[in-house]
C-alpha positions as a printed NumPy array, in Angstrom:
array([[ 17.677, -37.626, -76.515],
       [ 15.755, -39.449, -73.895],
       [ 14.101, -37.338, -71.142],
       [ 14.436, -38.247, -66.891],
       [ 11.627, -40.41 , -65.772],
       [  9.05 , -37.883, -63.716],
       [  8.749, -40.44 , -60.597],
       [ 11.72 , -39.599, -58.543],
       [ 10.972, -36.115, -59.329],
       [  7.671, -35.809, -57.872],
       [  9.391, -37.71 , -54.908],
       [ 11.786, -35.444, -53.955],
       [  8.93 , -32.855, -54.172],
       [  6.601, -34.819, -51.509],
       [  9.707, -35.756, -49.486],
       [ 10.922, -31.321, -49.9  ],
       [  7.046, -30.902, -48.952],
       [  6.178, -33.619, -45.972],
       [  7.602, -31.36 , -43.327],
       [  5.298, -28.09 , -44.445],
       [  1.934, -30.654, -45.065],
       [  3.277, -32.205, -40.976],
       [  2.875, -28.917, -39.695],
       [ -0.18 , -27.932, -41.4  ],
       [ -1.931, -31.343, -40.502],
       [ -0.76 , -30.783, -37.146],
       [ -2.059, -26.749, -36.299],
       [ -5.109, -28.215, -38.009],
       [ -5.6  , -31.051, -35.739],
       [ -5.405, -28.406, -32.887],
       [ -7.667, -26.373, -33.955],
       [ -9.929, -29.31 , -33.359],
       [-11.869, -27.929, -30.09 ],
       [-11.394, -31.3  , -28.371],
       [ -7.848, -32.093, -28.987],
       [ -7.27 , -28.327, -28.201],
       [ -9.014, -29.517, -24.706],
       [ -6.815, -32.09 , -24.387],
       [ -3.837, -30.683, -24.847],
       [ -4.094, -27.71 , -23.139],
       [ -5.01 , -29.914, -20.153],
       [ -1.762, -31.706, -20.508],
       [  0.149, -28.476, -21.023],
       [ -1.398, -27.14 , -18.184],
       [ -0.488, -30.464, -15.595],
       [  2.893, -30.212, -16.869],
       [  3.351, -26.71 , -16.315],
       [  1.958, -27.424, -12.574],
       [  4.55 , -30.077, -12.098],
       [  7.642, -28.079, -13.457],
       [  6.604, -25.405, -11.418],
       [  5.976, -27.988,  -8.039],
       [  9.476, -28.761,  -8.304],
       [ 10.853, -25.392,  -8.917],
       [  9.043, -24.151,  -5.529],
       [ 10.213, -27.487,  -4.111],
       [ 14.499, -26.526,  -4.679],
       [ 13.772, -22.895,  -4.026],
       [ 11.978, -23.692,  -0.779],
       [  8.639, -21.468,  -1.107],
       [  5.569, -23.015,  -0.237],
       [  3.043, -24.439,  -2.472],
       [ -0.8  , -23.932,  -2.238],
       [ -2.995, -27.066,  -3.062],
       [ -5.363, -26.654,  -6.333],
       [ -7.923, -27.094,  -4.648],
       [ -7.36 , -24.177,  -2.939],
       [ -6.203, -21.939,  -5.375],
       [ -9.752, -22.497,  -7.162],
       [-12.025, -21.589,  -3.611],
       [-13.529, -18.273,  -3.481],
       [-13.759, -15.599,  -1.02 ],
       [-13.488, -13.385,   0.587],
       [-14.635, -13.394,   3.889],
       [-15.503, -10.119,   5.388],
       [-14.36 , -10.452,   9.654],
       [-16.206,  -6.863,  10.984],
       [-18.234,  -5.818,  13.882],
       [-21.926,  -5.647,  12.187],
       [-21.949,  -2.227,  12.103],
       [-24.362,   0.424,   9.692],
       [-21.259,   1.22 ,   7.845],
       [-19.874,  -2.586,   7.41 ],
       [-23.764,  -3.055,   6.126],
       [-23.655,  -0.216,   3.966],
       [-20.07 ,  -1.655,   2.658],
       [-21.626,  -4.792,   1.759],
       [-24.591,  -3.445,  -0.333],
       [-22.344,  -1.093,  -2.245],
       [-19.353,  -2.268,  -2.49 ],
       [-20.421,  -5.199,  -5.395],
       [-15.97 ,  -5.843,  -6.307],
       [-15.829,  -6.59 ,  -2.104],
       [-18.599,  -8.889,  -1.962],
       [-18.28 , -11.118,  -5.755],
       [-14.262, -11.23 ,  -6.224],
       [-13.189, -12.058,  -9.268],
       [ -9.878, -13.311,  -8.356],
       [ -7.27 , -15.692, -11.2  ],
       [ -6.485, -18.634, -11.398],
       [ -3.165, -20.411, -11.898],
       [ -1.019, -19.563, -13.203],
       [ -1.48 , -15.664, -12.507],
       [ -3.071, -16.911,  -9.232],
       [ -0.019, -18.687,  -7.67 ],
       [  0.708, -16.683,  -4.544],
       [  4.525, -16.619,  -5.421],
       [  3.998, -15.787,  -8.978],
       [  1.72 , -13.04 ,  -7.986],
       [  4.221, -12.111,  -4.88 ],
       [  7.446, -11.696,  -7.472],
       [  6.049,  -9.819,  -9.995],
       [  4.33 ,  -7.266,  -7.697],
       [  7.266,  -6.565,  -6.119],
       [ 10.234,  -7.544,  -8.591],
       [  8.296,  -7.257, -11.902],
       [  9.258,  -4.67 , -14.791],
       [  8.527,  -0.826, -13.746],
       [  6.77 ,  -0.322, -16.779],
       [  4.068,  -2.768, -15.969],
       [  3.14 ,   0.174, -13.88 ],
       [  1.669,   2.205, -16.817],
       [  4.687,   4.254, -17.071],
       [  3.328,   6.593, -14.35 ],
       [  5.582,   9.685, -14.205],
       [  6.568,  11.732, -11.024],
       [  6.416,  15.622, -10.105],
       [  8.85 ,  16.012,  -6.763],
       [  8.55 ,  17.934,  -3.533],
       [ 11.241,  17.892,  -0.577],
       [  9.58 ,  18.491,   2.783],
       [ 12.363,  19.387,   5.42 ],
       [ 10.8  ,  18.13 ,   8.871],
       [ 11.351,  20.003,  12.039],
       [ 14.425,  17.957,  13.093],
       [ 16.3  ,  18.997,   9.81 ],
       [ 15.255,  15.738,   8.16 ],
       [ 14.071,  15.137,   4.557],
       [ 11.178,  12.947,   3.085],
       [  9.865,  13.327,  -0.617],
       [  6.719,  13.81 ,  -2.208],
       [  6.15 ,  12.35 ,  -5.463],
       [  2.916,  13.662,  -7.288],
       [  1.877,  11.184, -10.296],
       [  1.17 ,  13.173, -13.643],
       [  0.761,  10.418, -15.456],
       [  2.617,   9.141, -18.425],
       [  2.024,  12.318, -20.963],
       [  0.381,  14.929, -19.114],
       [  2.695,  17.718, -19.247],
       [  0.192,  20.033, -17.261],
       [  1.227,  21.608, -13.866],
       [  0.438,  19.275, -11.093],
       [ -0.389,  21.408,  -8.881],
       [ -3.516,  22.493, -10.455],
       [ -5.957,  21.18 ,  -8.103],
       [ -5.391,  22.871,  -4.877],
       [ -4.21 ,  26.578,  -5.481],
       [ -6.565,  28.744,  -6.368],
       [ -9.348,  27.572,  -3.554],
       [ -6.992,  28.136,  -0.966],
       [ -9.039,  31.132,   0.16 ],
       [-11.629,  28.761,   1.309],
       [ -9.85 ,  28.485,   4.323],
       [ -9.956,  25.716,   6.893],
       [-13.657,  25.866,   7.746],
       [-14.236,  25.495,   4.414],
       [-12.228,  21.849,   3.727],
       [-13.568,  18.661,   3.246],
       [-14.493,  17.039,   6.303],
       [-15.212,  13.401,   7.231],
       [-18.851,  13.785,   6.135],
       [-18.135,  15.361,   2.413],
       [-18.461,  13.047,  -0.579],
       [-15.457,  12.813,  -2.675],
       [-15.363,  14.944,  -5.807],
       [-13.224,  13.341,  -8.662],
       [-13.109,  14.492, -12.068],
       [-13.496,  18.195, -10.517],
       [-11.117,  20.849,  -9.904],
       [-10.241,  19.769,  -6.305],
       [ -9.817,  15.89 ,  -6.927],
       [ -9.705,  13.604,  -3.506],
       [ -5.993,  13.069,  -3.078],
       [ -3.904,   9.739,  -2.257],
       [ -1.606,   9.33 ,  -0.297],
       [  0.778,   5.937,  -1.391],
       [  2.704,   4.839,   1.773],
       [  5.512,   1.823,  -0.111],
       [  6.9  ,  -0.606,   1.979],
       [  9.315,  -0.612,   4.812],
       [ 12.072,  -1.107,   2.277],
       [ 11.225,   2.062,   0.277],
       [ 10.804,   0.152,  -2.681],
       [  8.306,   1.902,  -5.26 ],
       [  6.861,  -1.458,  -6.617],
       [  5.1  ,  -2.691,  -9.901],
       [  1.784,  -3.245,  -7.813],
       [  2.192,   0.296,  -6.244],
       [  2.345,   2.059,  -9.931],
       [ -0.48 ,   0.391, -11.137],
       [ -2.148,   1.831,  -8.   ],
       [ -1.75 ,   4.962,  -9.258],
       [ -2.571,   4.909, -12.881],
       [ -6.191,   3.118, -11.811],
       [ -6.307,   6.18 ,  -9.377],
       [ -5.55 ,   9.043, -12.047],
       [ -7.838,   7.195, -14.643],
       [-11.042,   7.14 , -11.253],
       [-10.16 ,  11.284, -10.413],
       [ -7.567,  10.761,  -7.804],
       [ -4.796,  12.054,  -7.309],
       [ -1.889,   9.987,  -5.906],
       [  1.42 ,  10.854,  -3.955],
       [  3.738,   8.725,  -2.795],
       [  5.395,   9.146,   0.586],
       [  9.01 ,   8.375,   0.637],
       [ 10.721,   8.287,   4.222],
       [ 13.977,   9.797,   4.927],
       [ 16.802,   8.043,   2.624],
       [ 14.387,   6.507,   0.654],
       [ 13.058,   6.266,  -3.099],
       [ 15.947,   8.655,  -4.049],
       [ 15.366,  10.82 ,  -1.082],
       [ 18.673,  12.327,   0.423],
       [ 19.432,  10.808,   3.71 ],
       [ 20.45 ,  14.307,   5.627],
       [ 20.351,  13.368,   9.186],
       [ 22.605,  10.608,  10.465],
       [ 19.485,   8.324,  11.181],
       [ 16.586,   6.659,   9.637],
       [ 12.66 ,   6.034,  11.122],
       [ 11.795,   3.645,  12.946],
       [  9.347,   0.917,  11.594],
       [  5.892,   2.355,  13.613],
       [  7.276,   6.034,  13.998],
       [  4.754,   8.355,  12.295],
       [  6.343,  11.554,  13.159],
       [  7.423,  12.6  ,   9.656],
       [  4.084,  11.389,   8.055],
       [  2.361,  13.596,  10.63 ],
       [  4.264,  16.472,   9.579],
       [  3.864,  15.581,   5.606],
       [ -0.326,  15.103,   6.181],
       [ -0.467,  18.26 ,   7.667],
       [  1.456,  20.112,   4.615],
       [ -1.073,  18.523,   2.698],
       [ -4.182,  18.847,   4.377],
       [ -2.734,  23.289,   4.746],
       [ -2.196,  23.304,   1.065],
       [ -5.306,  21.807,  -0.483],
       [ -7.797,  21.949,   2.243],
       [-10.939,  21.763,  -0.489],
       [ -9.779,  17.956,  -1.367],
       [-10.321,  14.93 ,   1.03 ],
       [ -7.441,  13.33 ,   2.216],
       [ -6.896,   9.578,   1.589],
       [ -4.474,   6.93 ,   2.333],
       [ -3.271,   3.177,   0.839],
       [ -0.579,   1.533,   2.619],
       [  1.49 ,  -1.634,   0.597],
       [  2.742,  -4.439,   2.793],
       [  4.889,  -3.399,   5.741],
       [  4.492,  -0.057,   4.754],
       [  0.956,  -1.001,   7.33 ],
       [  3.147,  -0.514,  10.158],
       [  3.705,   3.604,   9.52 ],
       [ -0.271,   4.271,   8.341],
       [ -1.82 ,   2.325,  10.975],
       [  0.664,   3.532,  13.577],
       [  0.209,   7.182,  12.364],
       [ -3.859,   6.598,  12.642],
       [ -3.608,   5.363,  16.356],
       [ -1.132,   8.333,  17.376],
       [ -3.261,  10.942,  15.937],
       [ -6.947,   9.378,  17.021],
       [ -9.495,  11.933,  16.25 ],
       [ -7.066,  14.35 ,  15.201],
       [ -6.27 ,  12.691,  11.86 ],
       [ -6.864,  14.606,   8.22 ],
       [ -7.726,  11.626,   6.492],
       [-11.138,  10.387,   5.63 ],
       [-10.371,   6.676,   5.5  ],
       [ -7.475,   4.521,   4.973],
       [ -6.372,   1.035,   3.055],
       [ -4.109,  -1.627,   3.842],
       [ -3.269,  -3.794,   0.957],
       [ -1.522,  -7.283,   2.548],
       [ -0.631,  -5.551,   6.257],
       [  1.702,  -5.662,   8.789],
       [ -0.365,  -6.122,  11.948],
       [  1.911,  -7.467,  14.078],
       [  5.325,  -6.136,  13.248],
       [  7.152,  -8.055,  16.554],
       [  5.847, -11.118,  15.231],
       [  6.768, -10.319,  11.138],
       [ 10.128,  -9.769,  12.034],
       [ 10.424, -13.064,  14.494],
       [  9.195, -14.894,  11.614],
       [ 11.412, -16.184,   9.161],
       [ 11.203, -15.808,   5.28 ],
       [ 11.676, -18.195,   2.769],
       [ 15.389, -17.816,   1.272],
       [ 14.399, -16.285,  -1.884],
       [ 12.059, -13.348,  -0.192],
       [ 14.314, -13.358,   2.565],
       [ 17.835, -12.561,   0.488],
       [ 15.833, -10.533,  -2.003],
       [ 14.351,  -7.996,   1.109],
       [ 17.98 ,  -8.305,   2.564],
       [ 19.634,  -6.895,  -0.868],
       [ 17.557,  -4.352,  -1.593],
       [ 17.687,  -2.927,   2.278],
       [ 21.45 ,  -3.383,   2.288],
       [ 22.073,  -1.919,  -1.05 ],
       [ 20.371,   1.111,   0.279],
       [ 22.391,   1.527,   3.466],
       [ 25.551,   1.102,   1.489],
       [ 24.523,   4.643,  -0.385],
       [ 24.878,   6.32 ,   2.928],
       [ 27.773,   4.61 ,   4.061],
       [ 30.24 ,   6.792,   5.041],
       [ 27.397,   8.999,   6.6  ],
       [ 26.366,   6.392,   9.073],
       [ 29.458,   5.33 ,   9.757],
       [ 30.159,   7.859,  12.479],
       [ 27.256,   6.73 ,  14.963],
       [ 26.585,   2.717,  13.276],
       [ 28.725,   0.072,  12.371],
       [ 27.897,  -0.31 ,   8.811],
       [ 30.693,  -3.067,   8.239],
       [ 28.114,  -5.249,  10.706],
       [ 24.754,  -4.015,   9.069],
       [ 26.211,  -5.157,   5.758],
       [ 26.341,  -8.568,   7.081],
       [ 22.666,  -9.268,   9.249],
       [ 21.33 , -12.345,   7.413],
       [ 17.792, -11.418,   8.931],
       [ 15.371,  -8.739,   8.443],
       [ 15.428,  -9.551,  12.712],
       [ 18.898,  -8.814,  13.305],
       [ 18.726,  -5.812,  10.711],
       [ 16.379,  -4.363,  12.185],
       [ 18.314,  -4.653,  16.27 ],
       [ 21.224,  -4.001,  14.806],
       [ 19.885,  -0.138,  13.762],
       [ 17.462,   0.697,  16.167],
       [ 18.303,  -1.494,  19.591],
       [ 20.786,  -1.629,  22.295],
       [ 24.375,  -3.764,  21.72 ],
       [ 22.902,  -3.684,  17.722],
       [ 26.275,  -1.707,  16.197],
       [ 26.489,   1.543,  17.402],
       [ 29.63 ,   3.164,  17.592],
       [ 28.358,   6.098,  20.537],
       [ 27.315,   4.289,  23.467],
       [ 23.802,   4.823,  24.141],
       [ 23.156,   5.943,  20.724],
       [ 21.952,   4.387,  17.198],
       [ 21.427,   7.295,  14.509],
       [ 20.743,   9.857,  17.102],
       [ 18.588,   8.111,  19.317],
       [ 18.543,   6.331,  22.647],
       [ 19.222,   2.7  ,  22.136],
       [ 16.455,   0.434,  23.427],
       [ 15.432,  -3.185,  24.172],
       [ 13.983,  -5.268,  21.32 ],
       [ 10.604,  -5.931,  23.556],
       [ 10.477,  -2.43 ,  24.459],
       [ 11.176,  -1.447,  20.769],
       [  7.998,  -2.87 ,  19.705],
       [  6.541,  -1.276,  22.453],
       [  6.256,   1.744,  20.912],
       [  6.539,   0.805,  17.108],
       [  3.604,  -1.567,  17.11 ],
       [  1.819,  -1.072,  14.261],
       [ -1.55 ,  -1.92 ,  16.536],
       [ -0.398,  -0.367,  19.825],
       [ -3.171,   2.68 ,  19.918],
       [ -5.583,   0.697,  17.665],
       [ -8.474,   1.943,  19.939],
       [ -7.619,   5.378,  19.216],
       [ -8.241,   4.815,  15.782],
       [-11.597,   7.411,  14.401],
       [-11.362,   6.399,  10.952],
       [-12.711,   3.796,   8.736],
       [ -9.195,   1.193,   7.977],
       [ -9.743,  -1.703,   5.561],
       [ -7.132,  -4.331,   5.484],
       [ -7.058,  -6.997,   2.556],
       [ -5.545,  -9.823,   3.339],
       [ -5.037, -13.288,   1.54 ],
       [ -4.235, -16.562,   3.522],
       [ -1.491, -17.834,   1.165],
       [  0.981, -14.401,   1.643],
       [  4.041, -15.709,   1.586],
       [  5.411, -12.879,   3.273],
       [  3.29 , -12.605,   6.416],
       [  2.767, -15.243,   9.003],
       [ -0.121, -17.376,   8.684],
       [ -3.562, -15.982,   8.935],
       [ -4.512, -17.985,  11.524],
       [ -2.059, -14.991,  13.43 ],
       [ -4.473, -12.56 ,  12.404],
       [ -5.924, -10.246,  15.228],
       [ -9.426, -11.288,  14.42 ],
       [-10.601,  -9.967,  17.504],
       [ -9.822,  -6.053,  16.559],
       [-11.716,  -6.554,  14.097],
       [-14.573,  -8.486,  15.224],
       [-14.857,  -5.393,  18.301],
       [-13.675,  -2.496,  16.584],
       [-16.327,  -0.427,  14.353],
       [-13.422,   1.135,  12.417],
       [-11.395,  -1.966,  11.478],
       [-12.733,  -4.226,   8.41 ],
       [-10.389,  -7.341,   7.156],
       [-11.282,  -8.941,   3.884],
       [ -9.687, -12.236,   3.865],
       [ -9.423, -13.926,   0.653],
       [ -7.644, -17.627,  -0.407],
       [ -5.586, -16.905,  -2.756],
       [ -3.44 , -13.335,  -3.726],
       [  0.218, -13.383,  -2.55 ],
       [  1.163, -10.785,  -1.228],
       [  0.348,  -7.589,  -2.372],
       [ -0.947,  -9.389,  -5.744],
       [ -4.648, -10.053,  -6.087],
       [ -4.841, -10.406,  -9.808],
       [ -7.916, -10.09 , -11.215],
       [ -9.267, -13.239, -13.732],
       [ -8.783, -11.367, -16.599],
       [ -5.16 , -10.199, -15.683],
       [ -2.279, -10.49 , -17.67 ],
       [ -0.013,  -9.409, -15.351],
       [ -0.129,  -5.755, -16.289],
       [ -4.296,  -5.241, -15.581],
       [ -5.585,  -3.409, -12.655],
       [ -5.287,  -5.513,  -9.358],
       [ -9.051,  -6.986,  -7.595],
       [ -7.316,  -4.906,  -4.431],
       [ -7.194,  -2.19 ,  -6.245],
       [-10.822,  -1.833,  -7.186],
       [-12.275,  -2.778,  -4.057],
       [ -9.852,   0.011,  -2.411],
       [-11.648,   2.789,  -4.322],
       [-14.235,   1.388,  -4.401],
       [-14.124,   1.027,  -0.634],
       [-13.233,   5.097,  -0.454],
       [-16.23 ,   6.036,  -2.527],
       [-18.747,   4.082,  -0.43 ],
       [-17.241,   5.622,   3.02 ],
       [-17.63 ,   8.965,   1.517],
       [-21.219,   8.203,   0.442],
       [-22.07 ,   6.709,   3.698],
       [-21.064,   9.801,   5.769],
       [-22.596,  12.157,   3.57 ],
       [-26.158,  10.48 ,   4.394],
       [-25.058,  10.479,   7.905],
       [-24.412,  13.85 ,   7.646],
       [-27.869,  14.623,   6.107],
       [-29.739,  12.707,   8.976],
       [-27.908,  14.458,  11.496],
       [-29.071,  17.986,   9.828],
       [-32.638,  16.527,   9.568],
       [-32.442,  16.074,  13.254],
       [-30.763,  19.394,  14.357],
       [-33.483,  21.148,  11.704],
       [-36.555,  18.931,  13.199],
       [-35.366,  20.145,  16.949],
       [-34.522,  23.393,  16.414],
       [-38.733,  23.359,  14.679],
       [-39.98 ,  21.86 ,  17.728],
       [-40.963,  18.534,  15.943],
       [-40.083,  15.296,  17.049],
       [-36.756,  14.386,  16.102],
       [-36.766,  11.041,  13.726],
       [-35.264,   7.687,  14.749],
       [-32.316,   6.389,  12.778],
       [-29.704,   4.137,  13.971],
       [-26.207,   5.356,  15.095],
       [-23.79 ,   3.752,  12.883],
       [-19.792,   4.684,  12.818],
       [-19.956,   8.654,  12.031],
       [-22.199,   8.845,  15.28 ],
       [-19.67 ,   6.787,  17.194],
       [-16.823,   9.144,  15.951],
       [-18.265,  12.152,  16.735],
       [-18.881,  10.465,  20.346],
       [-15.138,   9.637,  20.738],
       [-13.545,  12.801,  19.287],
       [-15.173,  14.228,  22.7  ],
       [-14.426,  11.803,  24.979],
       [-10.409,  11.925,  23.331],
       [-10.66 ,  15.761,  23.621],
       [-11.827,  16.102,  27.254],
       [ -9.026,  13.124,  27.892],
       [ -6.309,  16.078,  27.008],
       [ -3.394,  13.285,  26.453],
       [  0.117,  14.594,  26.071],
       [  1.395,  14.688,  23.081],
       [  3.677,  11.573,  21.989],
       [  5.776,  13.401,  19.081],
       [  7.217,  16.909,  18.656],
       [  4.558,  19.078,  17.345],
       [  4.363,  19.736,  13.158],
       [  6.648,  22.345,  12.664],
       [  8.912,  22.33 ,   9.148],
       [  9.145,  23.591,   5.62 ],
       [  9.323,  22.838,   2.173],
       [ 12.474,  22.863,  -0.27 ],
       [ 13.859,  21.644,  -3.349],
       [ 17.387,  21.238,  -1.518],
       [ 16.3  ,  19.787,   1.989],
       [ 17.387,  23.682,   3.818],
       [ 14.295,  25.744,   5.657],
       [ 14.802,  26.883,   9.364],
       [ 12.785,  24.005,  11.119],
       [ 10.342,  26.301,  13.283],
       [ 10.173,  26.446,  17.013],
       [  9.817,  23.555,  19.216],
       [  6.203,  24.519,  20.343],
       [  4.816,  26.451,  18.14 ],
       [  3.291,  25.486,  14.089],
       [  4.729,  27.282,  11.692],
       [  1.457,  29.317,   9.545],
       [  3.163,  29.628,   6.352],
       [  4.789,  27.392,   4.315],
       [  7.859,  27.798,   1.585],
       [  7.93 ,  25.521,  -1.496],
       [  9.525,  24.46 ,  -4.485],
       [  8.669,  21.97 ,  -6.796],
       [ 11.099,  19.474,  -8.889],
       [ 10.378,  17.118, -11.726],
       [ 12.243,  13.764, -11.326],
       [ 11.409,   9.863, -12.906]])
């Protein structure tokens, strides 16, 4: 018996073999730091070009690398004690640390902070409240819990209500997280309603800091029931006016804040010119504003942004249908290809209203004289509180920055703009993001709050020293006026003014089912009925 030769064996075993010993040869040779180099170079310049000529069919424009890699940002201000005080304490506003592409590609960032996965968020979980306005309207209130506190949420505000209203937090108090009465936030979403990616990471940075956020949703919006035949205009802050002041009477031991996402601008900035000196809040944030909202609409979008906005407002109108059908022709609003002609169509004269002179239960207008009186910018110089607006010049959304009202800024002591290169809109990733980490606008909007707070409390001090050194007969000491000493100046030139009032005065209450009486027309309700709902 003669056994098989052992050669073609042993063959077939290198030949069964050679494609396991490729591989291993190969993740070997990578491993090499400067083949890794090298390839990840060439990964990285194909990766740029696929994604060139992706932006290139789509239509959406494409920044140059070597202005995705510049730093900023660039701080536009009047050189004020409190844009000084900013600077030196405010170290996230002054050294960005901004990414990179990919993460750094203004429509990248722009997508996924607007279209990305919910749960990118943090999986931030809502507490409800229905606030019935005075003219029978409803807007929602949703309290973040966070994704496994099961505590009440309401735990911050009720038992120091006997503090009473001289005994809130003012302008001048320093914020006090981590403590019974945290600071809370107020989360204005954009025009659309949409509760965003970017937005819910907001909040879970802002629970982890001490805050504690709550989203405003408008009338027919984020789930809200749409009970009057009409919606709000883009710059009418009537219903947040009424919804700040059910705050500010409920928890008057916590400071009042406010963060405003994209277009959403239009209502906080619009609400913080109607109100002037009158305003609860202690300062406010606009992350990649609305300035200009005339000019935002007039200005086209790209395809994708502009069929994406045009979905998600349609889809909501087509929930309220057969509601609106009675004073607007929905059949028409269903088919605007514009956020322009959307936007006439609802709210302006010959725009689809069925009752002449009437579009959801108001008087129709002119589209100049609409933005008359829904400029986001239009009482900017009644403005008594410290606004900081991040913007980036690549936004996709908003015109080009060269549009920018620079000169508000440059002349106004309450208006800062930090204008970076590169951050989409409403993105600002941070260099060590993945896409899910806490946003660079984020930070420096906290940040921003905490420093503010800090600030007036030291102008607060000086002014005691000063009223204590006068009242002793000594020499009062000499320290320059910065921005609290301008407020304090304006509130009494805007309260000797005595200017009628623009809105109906606050008068409403709060339900779980939208029902409460309204109130009088002229007087503000003292009392206020509530019920709470859990929801998301």
């Amino acid at each position: 018996m003669t056994t098989p030769p052992m050669l073609p064996v042993m063959w077939d075993l290198v030949l069964c073999l050679l494609p396991s010993l490729v591989l291993l040869l190969t993740a070997l040779l990578f491993r090499w730091p400067p083949v890794r180099a090298c390839t990840g170079q060439l990964v990285r310049r194909a990766g740029r070009l696929l994604w060139a000529w992706l932006c290139w069919f789509l239509e959406l424009p494409l920044v140059p690398d070597g202005r995705m890699d510049s730093e900023g940002p660039q701080l536009v201000c009047k050189p004020t004690a409190l844009a000084q005080f900013l600077l030196r304490h405010c170290g996230s506003l002054a050294r960005p640390s901004l990414a990179s592409w990919p993460w750094g590609d203004p429509n990248i960032q722009t997508l996924w902070s607007l279209a990305g996965p919910l749960g990118a968020g943090g999986g931030i979980r809502f507490a409800r409240d229905y606030l019935q306005v005075k003219d029978g309207g409803v807007v929602a209130l949703d309290w973040a819990v966070g994704p496994r506190e099961e505590a009440e949420p309401w735990r911050l505000g009720g038992a120091k209500q006997e503090q009473g209203a001289g005994g809130g937090v003012g302008r001048g108090r320093a914020l006090s997280c981590h403590t019974s009465c945290p600071p809370i936030l107020i989360l204005i979403p954009n025009s659309w309603g949409r509760v965003t990616p970017h937005l819910l990471r907001l909040c879970a940075l802002a629970l982890r800091q001490g805050y504690y956020p709550v989203v405003f949703h408008r009338r027919g919006q984020g789930g809200c029931p749409l009970v009057t035949p009409r919606f709000q205009e883009f710059g009418d802050p009537s219903d947040l006016v009424q919804a700040v002041a059910y705050l500010r009477y409920r928890y008057q031991s916590s400071a009042l804040l406010a963060v405003s996402e994209g277009s959403g601008s239009g209502l906080l900035l619009s609400y913080l010119g109607e109100c002037g000196s009158s305003s609860y809040l202690m300062a406010a944030a606009c992350l990649s504003p609305v300035l200009q909202g005339q000019l935002w609409f007039e200005t086209p979008l790209r395809p994708l942004y502009r069929w994406g906005v045009l979905l998600y407002q349609k889809l909501q109108l087509s929930r309220y249908a057969s509601a609106l059908s009675a004073v607007m022709d929905v059949e028409r609003l269903l088919t605007c290809s514009s956020q322009r002609e959307l936007e006439a169509a609802m709210f302006c004269s010959g725009g689809g209203s069925r009752v002449a002179g009437q579009s959801g239960g108001r008087e129709e207008v002119a589209w100049g004289d609409y933005w008359e009186r829904n400029e986001p910018l239009r009482d900017a110089d009644e403005v008594a509180v410290p606004v900081l607006c991040v913007c980036s010049r690549d936004d996709p959304l908003l015109p080009p920055a060269s549009a920018l009202p620079t000169q508000l800024f440059r002349n106004s002591p309450y208006f800062l703009l930090a204008l970076t290169a590169r951050g989409g809109h409403c993105g600002f990733a941070s260099r060590d993001s993945d896409g899910g980490a806490p946003c660079w606008s984020h930070e420096v909007a906290l940040e921003y709050f905490r420093a503010v707070a800090e600030f007036l409390r030291a102008e607060e001090r000086k002014a005691s020293g000063t009223r204590g050194a006068a009242a002793r007969g000594s020499p009062a000491p000499q320290w320059r006026t910065g921005a609290a000493a301008t407020a304090r100046r304006r509130r009494a030139m805007v309260l000797r003014r005595a200017r009628p009032p623009a809105r109906p005065p606050v008068c409403f209450t709060v339900g779980s089912e939208g029902r409460g009486d309204g109130g009088s027309s002229g007087e503000e309700q003292d009392m206020f009925t509530w019920h709470r709902s859990y929801t998301r």
